[in-house]
N, C-alpha and C positions, 0 to 999 in steps of 0.2 A: 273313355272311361272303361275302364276293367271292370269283369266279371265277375260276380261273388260266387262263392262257393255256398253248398245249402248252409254251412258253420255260422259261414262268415256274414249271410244274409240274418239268418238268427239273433245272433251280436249288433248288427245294425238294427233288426227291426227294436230290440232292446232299446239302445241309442233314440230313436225314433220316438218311442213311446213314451221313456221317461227322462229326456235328454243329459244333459254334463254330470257325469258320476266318476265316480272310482270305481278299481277293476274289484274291489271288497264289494262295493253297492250291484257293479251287475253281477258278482257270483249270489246275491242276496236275492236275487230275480230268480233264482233257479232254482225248482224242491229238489228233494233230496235222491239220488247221490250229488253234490251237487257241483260242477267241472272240480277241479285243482283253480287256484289264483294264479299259477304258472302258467299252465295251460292258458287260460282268458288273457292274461297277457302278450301270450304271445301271439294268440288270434289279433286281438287289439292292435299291436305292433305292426304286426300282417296289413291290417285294415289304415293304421299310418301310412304306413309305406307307399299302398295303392291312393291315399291320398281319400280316400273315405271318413278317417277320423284326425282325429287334431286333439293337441292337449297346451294344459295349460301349468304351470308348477305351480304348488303352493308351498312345498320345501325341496330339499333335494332329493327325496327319494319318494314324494306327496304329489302325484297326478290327477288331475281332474281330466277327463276322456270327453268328447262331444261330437256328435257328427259334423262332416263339414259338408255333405251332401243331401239334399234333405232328399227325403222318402219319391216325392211325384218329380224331383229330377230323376233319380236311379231307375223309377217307372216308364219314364217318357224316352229315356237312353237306353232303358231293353227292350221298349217294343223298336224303337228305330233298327236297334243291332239284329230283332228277327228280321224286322221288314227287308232288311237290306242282305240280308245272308239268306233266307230262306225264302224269300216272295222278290229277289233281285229288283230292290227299290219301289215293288207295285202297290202302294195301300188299297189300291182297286182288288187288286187280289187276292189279298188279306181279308177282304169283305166278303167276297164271293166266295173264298173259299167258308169263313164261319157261316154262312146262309146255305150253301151247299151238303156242307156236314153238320146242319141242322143246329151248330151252335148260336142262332141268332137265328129269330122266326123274321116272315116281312115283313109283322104285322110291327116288329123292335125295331127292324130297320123302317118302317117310314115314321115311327117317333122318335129316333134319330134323327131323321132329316127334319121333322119338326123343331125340334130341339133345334137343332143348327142353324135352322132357317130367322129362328127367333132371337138369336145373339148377334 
């Protein structure tokens, strides 16, 4: 799975939120200045392309847009792409390092392992 850009992440988390629209309803999402519908289109189309969104016709020139990814897939496939790019497949060291640099006390990590222990 390809990487969103922060744009492109925006446009999906939209998607996400309020699921199958037209690209009129997600500029409707947006105050004001609020993009071009050119513009959102062709992020959209972008976001086709990678395989992120999907559409549907309701006329010839009448799209309905909808993610074909949902949210805790695109979640669960960036933490793996850091794991594996910048911790060389270690989730141990992924751990150690947030407990390390104090992003996670032990007291989180051993209710985490409670948590775990109990599913």
């Amino acid at each position: 799975m390809k990487a969103l850009t922060a744009k492109e992440e925006e446009i999906m988390n939209h998607f996400w939120a309020n699921g199958e629209m037209k690209i009129s309803e997600l500029q409707a999402l947006y105050s004001e200045p609020r993009p071009h519908v050119n513009t959102l289109s062709t992020f959209v189309k972008i976001l086709e392309e990678k395989g992120f969104v999907g559409h549907r016709v309701l006329s010839p020139r009448n799209f309905r847009y909808f993610a074909k990814v949902t949210k805790d897939g695109y979640r669960k496939n960036s933490l793996k792409d850091v794991v594996d790019k910048f911790f060389d497949k270690d989730y141990m060291g992924v751990v150690n390092t947030l407990v390390k640099d104090e992003k996670i006390s032990l007291e989180e990590l051993k209710e985490l392992i409670t948590i775990v222990e109990q599913q």
